[in-house]
Each structure stands twice: as structure tokens, then as C-alpha cells.
N, CA and C atoms of all chains as a GROMACS GRO file, in nm:
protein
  594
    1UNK      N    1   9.464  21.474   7.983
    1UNK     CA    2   9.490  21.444   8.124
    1UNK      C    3   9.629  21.494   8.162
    2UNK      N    4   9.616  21.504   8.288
    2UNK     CA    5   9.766  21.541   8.385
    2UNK      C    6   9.831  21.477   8.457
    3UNK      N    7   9.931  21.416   8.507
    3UNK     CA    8  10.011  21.344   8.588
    3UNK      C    9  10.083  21.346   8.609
    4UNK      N   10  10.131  21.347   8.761
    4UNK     CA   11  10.305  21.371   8.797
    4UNK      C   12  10.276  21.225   8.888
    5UNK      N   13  10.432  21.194   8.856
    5UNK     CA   14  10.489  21.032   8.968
    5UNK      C   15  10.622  21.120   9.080
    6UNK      N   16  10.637  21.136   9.129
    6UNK     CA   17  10.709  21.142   9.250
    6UNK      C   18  10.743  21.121   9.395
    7UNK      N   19  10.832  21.135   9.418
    7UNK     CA   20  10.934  21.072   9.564
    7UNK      C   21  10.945  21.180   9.632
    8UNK      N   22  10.907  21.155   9.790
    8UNK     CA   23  10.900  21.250   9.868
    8UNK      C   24  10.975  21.168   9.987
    9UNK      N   25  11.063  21.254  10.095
    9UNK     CA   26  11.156  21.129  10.182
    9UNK      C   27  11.112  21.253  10.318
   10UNK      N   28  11.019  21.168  10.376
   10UNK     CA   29  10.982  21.193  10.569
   10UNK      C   30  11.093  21.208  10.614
   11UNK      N   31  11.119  21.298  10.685
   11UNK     CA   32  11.182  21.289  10.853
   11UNK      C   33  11.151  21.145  10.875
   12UNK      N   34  11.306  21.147  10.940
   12UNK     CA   35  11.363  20.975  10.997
   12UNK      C   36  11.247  20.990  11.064
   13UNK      N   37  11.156  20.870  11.029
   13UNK     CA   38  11.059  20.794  11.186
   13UNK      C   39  10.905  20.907  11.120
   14UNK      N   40  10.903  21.022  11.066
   14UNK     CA   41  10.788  21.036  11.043
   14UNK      C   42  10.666  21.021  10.931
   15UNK      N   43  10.745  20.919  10.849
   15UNK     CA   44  10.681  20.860  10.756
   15UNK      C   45  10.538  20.794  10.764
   16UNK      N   46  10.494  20.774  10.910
   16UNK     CA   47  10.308  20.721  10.899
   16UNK      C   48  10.280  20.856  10.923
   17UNK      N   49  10.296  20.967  11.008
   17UNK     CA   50  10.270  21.075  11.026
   17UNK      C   51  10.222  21.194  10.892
   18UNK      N   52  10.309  21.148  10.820
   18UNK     CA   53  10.322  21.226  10.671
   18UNK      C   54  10.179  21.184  10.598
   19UNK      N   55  10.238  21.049  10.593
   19UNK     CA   56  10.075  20.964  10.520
   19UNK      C   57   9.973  21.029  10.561
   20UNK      N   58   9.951  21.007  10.678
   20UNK     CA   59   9.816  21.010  10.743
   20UNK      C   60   9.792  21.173  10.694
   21UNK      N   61   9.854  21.268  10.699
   21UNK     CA   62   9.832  21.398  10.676
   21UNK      C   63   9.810  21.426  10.513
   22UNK      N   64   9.842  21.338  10.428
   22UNK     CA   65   9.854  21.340  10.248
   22UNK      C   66   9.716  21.254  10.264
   23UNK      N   67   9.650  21.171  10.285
   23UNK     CA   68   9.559  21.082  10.291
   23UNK      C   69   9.461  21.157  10.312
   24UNK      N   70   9.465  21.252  10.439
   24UNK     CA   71   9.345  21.331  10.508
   24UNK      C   72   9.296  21.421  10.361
   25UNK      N   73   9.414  21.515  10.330
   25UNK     CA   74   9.314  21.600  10.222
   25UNK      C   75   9.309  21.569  10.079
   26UNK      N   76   9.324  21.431  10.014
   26UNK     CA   77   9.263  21.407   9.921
   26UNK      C   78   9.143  21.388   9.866
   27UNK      N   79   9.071  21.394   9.981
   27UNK     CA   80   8.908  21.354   9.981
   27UNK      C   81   8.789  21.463   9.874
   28UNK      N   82   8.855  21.521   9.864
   28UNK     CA   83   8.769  21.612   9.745
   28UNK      C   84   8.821  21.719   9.711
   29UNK      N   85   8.911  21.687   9.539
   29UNK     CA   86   8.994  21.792   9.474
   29UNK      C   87   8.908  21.770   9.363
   30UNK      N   88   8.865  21.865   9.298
   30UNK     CA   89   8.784  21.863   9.210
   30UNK      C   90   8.878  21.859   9.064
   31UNK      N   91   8.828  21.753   8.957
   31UNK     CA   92   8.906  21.715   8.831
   31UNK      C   93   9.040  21.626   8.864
   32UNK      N   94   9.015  21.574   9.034
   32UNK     CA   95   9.094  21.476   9.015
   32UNK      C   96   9.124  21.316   9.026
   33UNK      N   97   9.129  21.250   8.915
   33UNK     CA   98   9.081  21.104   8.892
   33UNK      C   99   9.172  21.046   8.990
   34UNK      N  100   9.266  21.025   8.984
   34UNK     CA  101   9.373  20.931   9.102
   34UNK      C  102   9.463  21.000   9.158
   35UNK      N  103   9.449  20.897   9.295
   35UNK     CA  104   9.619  21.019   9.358
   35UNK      C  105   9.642  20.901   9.441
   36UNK      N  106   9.711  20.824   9.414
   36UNK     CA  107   9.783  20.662   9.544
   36UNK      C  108   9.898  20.709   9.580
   37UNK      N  109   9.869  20.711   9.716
   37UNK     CA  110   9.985  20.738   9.774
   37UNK      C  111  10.055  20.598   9.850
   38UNK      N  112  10.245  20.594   9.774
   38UNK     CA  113  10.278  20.448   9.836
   38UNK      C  114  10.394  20.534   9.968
   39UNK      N  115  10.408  20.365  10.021
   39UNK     CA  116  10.499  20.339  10.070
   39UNK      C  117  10.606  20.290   9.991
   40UNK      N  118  10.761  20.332   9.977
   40UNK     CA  119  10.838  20.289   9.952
   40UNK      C  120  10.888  20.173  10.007
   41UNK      N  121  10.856  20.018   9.944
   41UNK     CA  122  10.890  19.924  10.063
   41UNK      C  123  11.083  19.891  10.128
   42UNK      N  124  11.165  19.941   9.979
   42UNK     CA  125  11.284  19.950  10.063
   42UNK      C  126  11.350  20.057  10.171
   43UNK      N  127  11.310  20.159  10.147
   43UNK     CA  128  11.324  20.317  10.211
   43UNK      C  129  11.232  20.362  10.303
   44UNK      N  130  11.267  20.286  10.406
   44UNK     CA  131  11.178  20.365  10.503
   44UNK      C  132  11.108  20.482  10.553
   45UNK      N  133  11.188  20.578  10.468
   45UNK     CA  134  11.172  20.724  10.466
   45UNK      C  135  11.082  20.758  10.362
   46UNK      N  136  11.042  20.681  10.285
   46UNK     CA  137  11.032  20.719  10.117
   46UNK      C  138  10.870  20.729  10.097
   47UNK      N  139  10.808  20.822  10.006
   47UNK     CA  140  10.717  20.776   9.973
   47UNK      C  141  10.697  20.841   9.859
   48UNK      N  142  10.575  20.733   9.776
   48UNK     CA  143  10.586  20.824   9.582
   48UNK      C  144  10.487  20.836   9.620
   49UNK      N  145  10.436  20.949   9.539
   49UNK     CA  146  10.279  20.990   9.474
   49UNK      C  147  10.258  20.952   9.328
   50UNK      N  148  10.122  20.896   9.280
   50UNK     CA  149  10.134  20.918   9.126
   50UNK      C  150   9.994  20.988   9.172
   51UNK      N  151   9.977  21.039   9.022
   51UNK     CA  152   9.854  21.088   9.038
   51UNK      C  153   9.820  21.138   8.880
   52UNK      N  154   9.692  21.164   8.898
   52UNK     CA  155   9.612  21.153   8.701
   52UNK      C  156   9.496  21.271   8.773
   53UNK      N  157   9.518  21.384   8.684
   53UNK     CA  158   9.424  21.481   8.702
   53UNK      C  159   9.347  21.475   8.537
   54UNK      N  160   9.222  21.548   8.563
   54UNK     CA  161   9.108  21.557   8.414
   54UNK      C  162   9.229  21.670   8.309
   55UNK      N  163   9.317  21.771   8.413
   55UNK     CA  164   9.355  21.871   8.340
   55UNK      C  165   9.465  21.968   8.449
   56UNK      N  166   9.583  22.004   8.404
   56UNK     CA  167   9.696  22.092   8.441
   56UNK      C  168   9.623  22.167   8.536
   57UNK      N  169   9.543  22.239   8.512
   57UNK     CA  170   9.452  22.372   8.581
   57UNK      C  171   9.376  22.303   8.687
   58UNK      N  172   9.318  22.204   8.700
   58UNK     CA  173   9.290  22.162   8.773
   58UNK      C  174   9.399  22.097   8.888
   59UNK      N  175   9.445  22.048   8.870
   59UNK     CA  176   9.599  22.044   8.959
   59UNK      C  177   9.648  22.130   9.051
   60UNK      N  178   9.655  22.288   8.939
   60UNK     CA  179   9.710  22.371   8.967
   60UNK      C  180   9.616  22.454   9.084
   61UNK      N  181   9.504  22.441   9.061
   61UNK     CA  182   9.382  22.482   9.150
   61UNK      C  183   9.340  22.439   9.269
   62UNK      N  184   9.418  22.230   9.273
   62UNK     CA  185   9.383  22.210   9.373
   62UNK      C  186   9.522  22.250   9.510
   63UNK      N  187   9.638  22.291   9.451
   63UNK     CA  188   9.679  22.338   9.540
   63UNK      C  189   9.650  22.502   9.635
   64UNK      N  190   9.519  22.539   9.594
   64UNK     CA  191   9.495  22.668   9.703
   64UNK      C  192   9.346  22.611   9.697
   65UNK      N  193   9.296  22.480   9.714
   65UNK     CA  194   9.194  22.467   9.828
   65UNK      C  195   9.215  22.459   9.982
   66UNK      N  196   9.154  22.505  10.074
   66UNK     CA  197   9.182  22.533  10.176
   66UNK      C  198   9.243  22.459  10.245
   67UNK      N  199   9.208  22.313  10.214
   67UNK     CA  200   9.192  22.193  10.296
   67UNK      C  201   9.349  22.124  10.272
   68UNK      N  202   9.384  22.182  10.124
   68UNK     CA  203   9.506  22.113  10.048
   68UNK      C  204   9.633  22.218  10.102
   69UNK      N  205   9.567  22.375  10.110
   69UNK     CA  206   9.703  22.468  10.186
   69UNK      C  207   9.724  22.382  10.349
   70UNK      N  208   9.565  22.370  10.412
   70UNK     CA  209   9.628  22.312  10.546
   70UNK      C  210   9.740  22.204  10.589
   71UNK      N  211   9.711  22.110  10.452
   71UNK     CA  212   9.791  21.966  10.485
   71UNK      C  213   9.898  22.002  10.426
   72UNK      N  214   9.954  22.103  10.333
   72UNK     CA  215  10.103  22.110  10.300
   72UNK      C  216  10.142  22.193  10.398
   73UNK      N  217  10.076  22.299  10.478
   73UNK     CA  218  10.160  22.381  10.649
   73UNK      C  219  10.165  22.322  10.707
   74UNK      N  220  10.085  22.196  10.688
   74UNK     CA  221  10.109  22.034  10.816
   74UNK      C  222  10.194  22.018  10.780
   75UNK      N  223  10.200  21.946  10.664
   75UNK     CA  224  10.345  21.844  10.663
   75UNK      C  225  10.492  21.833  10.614
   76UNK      N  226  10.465  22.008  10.607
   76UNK     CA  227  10.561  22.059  10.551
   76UNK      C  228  10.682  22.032  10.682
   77UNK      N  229  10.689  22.023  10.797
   77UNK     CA  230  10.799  21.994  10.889
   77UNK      C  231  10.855  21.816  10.894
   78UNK      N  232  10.745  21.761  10.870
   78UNK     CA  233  10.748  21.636  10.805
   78UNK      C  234  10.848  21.618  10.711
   79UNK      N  235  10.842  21.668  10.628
   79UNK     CA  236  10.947  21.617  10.472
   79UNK      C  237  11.088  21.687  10.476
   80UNK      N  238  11.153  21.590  10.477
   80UNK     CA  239  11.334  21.587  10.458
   80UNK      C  240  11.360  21.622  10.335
   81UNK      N  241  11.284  21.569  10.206
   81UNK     CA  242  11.320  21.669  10.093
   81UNK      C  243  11.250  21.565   9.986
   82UNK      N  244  11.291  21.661   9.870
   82UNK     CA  245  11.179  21.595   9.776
   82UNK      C  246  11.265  21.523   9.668
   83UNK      N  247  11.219  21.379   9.610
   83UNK     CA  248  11.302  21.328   9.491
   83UNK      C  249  11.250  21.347   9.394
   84UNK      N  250  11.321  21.235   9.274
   84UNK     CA  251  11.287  21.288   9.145
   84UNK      C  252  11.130  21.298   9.120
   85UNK      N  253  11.104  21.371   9.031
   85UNK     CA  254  10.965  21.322   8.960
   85UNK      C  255  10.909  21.340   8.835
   86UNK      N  256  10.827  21.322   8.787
   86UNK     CA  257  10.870  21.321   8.629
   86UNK      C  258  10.632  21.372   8.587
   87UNK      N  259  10.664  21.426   8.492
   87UNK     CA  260  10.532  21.506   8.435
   87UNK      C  261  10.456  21.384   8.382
   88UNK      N  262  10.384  21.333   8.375
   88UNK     CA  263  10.302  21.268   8.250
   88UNK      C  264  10.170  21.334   8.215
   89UNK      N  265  10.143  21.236   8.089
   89UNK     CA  266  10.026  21.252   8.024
   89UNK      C  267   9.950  21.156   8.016
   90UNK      N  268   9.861  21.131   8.150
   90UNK     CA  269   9.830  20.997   8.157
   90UNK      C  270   9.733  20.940   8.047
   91UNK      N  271   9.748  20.805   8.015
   91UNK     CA  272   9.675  20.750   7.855
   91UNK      C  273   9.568  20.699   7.891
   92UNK      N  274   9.515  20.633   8.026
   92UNK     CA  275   9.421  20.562   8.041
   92UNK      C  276   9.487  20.472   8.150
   93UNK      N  277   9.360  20.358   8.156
   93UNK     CA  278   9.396  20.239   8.242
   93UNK      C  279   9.262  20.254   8.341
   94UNK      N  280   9.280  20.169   8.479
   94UNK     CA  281   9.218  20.115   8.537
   94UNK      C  282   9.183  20.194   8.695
   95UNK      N  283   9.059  20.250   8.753
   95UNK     CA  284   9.094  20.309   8.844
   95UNK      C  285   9.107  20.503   8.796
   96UNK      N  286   9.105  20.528   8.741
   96UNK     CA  287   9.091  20.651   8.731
   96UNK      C  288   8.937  20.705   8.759
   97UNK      N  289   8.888  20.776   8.855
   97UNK     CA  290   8.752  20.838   8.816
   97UNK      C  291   8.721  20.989   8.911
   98UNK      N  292   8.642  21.023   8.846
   98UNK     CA  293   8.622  21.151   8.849
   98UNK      C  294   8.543  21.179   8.984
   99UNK      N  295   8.604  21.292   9.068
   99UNK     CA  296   8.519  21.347   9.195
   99UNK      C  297   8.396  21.441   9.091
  100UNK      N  298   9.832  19.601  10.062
  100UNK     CA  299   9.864  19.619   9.938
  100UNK      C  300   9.976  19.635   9.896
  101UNK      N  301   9.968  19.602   9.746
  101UNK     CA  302  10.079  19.566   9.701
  101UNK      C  303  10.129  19.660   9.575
  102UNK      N  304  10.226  19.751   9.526
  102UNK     CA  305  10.213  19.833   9.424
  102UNK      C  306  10.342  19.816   9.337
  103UNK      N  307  10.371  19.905   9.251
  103UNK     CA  308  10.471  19.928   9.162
  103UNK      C  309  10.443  20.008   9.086
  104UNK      N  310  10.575  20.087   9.067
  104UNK     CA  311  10.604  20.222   8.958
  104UNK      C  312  10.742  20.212   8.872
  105UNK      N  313  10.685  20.184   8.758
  105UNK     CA  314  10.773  20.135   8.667
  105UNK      C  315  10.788  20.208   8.549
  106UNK      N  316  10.867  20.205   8.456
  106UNK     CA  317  10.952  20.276   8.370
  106UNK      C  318  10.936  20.175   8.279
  107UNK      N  319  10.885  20.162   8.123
  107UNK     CA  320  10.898  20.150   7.983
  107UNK      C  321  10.979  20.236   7.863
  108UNK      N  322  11.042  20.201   7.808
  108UNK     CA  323  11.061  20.258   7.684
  108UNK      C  324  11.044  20.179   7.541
  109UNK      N  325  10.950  20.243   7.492
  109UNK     CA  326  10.914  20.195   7.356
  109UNK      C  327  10.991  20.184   7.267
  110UNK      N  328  11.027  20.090   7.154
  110UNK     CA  329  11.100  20.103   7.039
  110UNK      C  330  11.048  20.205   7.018
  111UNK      N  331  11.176  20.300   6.873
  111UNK     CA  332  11.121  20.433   6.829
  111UNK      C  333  10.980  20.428   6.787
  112UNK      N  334  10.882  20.516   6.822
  112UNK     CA  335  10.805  20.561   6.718
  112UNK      C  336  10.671  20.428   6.781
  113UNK      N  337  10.719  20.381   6.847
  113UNK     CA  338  10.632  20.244   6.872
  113UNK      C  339  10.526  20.317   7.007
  114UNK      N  340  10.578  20.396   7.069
  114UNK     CA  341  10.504  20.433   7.194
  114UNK      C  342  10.322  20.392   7.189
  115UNK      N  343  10.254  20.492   7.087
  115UNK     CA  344  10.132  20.470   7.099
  115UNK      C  345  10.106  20.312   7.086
  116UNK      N  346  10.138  20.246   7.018
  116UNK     CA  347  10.118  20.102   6.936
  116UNK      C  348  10.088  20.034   7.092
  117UNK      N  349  10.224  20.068   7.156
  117UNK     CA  350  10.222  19.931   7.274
  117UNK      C  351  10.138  20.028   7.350
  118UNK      N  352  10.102  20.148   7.383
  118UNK     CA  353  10.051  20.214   7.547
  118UNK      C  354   9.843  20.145   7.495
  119UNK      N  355   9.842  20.096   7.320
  119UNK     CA  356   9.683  20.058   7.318
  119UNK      C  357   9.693  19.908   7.370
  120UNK      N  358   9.849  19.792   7.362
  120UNK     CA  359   9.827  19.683   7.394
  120UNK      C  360   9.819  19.708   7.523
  121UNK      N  361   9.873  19.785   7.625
  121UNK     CA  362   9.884  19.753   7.774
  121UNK      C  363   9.740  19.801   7.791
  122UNK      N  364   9.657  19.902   7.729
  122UNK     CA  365   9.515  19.958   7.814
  122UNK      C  366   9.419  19.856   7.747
  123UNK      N  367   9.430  19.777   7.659
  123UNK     CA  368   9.340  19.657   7.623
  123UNK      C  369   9.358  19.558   7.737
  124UNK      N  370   9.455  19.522   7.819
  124UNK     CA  371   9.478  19.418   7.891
  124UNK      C  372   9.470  19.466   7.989
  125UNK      N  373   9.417  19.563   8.083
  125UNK     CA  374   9.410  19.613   8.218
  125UNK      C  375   9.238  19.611   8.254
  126UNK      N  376   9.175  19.507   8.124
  126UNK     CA  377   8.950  19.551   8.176
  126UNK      C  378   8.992  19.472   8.306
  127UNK      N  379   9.070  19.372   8.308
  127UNK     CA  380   8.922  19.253   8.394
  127UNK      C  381   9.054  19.186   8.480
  128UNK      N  382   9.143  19.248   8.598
  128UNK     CA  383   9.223  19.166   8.621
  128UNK      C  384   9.199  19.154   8.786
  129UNK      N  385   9.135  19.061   8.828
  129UNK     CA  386   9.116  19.042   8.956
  129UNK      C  387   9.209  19.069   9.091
  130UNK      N  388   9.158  19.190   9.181
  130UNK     CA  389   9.248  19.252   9.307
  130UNK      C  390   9.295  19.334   9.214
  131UNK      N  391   9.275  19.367   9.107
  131UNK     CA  392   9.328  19.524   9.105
  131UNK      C  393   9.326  19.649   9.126
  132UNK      N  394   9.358  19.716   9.227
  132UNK     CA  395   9.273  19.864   9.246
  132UNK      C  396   9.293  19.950   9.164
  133UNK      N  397   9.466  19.976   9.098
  133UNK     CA  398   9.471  20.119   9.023
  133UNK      C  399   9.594  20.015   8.944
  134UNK      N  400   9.552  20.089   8.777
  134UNK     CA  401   9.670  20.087   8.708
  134UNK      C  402   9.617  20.174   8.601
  135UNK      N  403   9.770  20.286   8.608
  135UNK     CA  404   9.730  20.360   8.513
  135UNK      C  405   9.852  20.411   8.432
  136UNK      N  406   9.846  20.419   8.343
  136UNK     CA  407   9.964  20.377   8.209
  136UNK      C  408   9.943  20.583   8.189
  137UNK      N  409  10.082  20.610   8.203
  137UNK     CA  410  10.158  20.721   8.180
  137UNK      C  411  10.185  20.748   8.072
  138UNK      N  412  10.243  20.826   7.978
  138UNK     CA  413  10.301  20.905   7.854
  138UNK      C  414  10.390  20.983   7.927
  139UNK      N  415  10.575  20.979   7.938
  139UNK     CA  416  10.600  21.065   7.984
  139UNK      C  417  10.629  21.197   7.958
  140UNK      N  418  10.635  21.321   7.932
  140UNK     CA  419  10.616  21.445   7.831
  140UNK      C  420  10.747  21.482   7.781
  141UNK      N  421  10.826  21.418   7.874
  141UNK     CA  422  10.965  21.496   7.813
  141UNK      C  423  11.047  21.364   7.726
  142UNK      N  424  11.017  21.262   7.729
  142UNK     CA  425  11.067  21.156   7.662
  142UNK      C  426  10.965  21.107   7.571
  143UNK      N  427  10.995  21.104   7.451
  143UNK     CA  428  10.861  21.054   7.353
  143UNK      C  429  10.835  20.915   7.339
  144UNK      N  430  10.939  20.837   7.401
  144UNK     CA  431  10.939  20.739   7.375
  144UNK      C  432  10.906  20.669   7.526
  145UNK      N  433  10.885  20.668   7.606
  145UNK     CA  434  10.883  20.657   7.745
  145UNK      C  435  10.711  20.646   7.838
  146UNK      N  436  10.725  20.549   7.874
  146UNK     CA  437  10.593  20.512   7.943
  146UNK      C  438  10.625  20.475   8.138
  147UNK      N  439  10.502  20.530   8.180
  147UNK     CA  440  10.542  20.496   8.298
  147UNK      C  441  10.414  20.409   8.350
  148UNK      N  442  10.412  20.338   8.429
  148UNK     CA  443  10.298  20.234   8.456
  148UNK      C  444  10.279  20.268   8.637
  149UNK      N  445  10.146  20.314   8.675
  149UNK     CA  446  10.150  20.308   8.867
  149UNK      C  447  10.027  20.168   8.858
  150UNK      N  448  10.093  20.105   8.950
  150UNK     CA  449   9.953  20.006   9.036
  150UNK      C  450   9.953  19.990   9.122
  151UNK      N  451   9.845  19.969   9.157
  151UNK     CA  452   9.807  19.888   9.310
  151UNK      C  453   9.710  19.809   9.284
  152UNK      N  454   9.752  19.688   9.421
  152UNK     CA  455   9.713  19.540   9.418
  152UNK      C  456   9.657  19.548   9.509
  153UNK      N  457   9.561  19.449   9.540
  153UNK     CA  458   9.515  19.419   9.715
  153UNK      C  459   9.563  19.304   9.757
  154UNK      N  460   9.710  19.273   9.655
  154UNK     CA  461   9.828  19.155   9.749
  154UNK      C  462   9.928  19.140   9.648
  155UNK      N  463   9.991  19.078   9.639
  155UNK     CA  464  10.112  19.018   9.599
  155UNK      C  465  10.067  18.975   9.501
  156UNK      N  466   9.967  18.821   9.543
  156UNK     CA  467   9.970  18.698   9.518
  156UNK      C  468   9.881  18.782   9.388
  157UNK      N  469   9.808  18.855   9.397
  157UNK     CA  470   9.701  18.898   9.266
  157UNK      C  471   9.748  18.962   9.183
  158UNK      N  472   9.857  19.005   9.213
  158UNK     CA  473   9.955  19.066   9.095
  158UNK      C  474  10.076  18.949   9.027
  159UNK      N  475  10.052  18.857   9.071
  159UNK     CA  476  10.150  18.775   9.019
  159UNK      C  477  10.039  18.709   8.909
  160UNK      N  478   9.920  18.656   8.990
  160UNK     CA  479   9.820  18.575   8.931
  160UNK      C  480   9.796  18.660   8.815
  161UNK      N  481   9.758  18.777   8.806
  161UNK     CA  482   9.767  18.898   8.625
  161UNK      C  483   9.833  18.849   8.560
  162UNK      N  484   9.951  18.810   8.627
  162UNK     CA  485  10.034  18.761   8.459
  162UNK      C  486  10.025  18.572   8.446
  163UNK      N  487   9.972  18.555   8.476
  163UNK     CA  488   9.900  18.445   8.431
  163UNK      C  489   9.761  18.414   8.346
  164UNK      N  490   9.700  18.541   8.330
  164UNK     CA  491   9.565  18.522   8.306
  164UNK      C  492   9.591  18.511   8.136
  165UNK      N  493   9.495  18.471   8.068
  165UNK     CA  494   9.517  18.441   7.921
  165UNK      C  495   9.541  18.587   7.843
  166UNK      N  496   9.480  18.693   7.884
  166UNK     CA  497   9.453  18.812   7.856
  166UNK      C  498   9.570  18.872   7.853
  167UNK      N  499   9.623  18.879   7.952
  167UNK     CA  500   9.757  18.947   8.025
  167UNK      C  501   9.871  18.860   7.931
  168UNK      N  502   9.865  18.723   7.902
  168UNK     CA  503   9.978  18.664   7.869
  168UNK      C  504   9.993  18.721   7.679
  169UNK      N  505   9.844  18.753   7.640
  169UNK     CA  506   9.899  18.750   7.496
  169UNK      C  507   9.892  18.929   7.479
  170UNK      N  508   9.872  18.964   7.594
  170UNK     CA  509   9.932  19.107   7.531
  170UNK      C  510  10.040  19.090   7.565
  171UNK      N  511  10.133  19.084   7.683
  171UNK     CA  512  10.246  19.062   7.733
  171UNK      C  513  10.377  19.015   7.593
  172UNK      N  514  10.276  18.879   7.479
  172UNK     CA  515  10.388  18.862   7.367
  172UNK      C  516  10.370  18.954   7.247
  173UNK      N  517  10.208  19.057   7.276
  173UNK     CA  518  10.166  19.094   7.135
  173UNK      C  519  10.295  19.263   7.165
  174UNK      N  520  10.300  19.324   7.310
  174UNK     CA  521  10.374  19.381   7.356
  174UNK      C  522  10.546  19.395   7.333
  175UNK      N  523  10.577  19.254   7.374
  175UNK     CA  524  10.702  19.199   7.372
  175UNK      C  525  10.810  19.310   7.240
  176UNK      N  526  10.780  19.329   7.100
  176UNK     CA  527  10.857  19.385   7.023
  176UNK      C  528  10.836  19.490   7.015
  177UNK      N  529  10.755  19.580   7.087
  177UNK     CA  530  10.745  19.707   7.072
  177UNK      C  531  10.853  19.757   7.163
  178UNK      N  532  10.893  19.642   7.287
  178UNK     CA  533  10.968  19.760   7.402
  178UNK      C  534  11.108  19.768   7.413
  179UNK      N  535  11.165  19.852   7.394
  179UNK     CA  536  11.285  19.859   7.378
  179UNK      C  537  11.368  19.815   7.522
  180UNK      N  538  11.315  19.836   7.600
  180UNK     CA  539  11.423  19.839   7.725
  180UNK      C  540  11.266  19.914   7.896
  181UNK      N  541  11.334  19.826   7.987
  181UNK     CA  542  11.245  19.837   8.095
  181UNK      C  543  11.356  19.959   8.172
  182UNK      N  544  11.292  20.029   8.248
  182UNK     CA  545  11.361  20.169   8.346
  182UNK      C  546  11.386  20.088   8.426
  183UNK      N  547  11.388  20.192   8.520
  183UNK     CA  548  11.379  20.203   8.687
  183UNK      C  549  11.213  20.159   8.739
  184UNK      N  550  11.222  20.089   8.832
  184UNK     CA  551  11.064  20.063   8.899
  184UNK      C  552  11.146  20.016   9.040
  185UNK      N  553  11.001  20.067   9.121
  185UNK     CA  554  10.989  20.046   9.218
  185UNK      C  555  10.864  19.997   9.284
  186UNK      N  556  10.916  19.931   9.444
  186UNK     CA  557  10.786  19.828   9.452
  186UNK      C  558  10.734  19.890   9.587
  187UNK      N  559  10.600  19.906   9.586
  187UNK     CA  560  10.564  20.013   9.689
  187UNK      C  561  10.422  19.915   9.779
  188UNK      N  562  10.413  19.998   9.878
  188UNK     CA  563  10.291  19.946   9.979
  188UNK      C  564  10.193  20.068   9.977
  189UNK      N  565  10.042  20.047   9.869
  189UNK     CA  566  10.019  20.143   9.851
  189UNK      C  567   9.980  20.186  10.015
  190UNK      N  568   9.952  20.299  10.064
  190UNK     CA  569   9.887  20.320  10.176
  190UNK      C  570   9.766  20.382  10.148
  191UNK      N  571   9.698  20.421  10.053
  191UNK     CA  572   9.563  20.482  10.030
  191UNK      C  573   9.572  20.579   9.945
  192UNK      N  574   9.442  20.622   9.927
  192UNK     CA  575   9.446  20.794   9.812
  192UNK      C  576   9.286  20.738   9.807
  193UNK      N  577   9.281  20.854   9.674
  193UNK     CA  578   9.164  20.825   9.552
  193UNK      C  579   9.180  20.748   9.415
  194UNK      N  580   9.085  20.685   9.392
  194UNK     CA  581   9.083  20.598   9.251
  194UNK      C  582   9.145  20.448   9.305
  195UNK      N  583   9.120  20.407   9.425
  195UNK     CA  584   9.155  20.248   9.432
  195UNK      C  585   9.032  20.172   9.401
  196UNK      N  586   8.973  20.113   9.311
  196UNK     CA  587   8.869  20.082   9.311
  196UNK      C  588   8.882  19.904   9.281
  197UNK      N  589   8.804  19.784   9.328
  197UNK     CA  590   8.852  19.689   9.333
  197UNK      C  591   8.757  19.602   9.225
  198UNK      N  592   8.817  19.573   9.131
  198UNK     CA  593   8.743  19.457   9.069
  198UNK      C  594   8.606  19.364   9.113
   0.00000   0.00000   0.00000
């Protein structure tokens, strides 16, 4: 398995805007088990992704589905900049399943 | 909802030992949508944990349950030291699935 956790910080004030546009094209990436997208509850600006793919390539694939280029030319005016984030290898747990 | 992204580090060499106590204790924990236990790639010793709750109150009630409490002490000497975590409002994705 594949997984990245990272921090992404909206334009002051466009943080539901962002969501709503990351939310829209998750709906079918193929090989990918989880993707929760939070709210940062102290940082108003803030939001993490984690996410657990079947495999790297698959990840890597779902960024040139059509649906996934549209929502990053969306919300790409949206995001003030990107924070840390860190690679994993996700082990398991609860909630992971396969499109 | 209610979430968190948190940071583990295993005593040396202990990583796998504790990442089988935490995925034994994540079958059956009521309001849980996602928890999924990380490996991080560049730290060998290093675990990262994402969840989401469908409240507060059901993530507090987990660590009460009998299940949760004796991995929590069978856990206890494997971990060297807790990271950075943060406490998030999930807003949606894929893989929330509810008990």
C-alpha cells in the first residue's frame, strides 16, 4: 500500500470552497482505498489529507484522470501553499476499501 | 465529525510488534468511520495513525471499551514517545464507513 498525510492552507476565507472542490473528484480513483479530507479545527485556513492507495502507480495515475486534472485547475487559485507531509506505508486498520 | 492525525514512535526495533497491537484493537469500535495506522517510510521507527469519528463523545467512549483498554497497556512499552497530532473536523472523502 501507499499513503501520504498532508497540510494544505486555503486562501484566507476560501477554505469551504477548496473542500467542496477536493470532495467533488474523489468519487472514483481507481486503487484507491481512503482519502479523508479534514478540517483543521485550530487553523482556519488549514486542511490535511490522509490517504491509503492499493499502490504508488495507482496514485500516480490518479493524478491525470480527467476529473482529478479538473479539480486541481479548480483549486489551484484556492491554495495559499502547501505544508508538511510525510510518505507512508499504510499497515492496515479500519475503513480502507477498494473502488 | 470528529478526527485526528497523530504521530507514534516505537521503541527501537519495536515498530511492527506495536503497529499488530493497534490493528487488533481497531475490529469493533462503535462511530468509527476511518482509522488507519501508517508506517512512515523515512523513519523506521515511526507510525502515523488518521481517524475519523462521527463525534467526540465516540472517540472518547474507544478508549473505554475493554478491547481498546488492554491493547492500550499491551501497547504501553513498545512506544517510545508520542509526535505531533492534530485534531481535525473530518469534512468527507472515501473510506468513511460506519460501524
Amino acid at each position: 500500500m501507499y499513503g501520504m498525510i498532508g497540510k494544505m492552507i486555503a486562501a484566507t476565507g476560501k477554505r469551504d470552497a477548496l473542500l467542496e472542490i477536493l470532495l467533488e473528484s474523489v468519487g472514483d480513483m481507481p486503487g484507491c482505498l481512503s482519502y479523508v479530507v479534514h478540517k483543521d479545527v485550530k487553523d482556519p485556513d488549514a486542511i490535511w489529507i490522509s490517504e491509503a492507495w492499493d499502490s504508488e502507480p495507482s496514485h500516480k495515475a490518479s493524478l491525470q484522470l480527467p476529473a482529478v486534472r479538473a479539480a486541481i485547475a479548480k483549486a489551484k487559485p484556492l491554495i495559499a501553499s502547501f505544508g508538511d507531509y510525510v510518505i507512508t506505508e499504510p499497515a492496515g486498520g479500519h475503513g480502507l476499501s477498494k473502488k
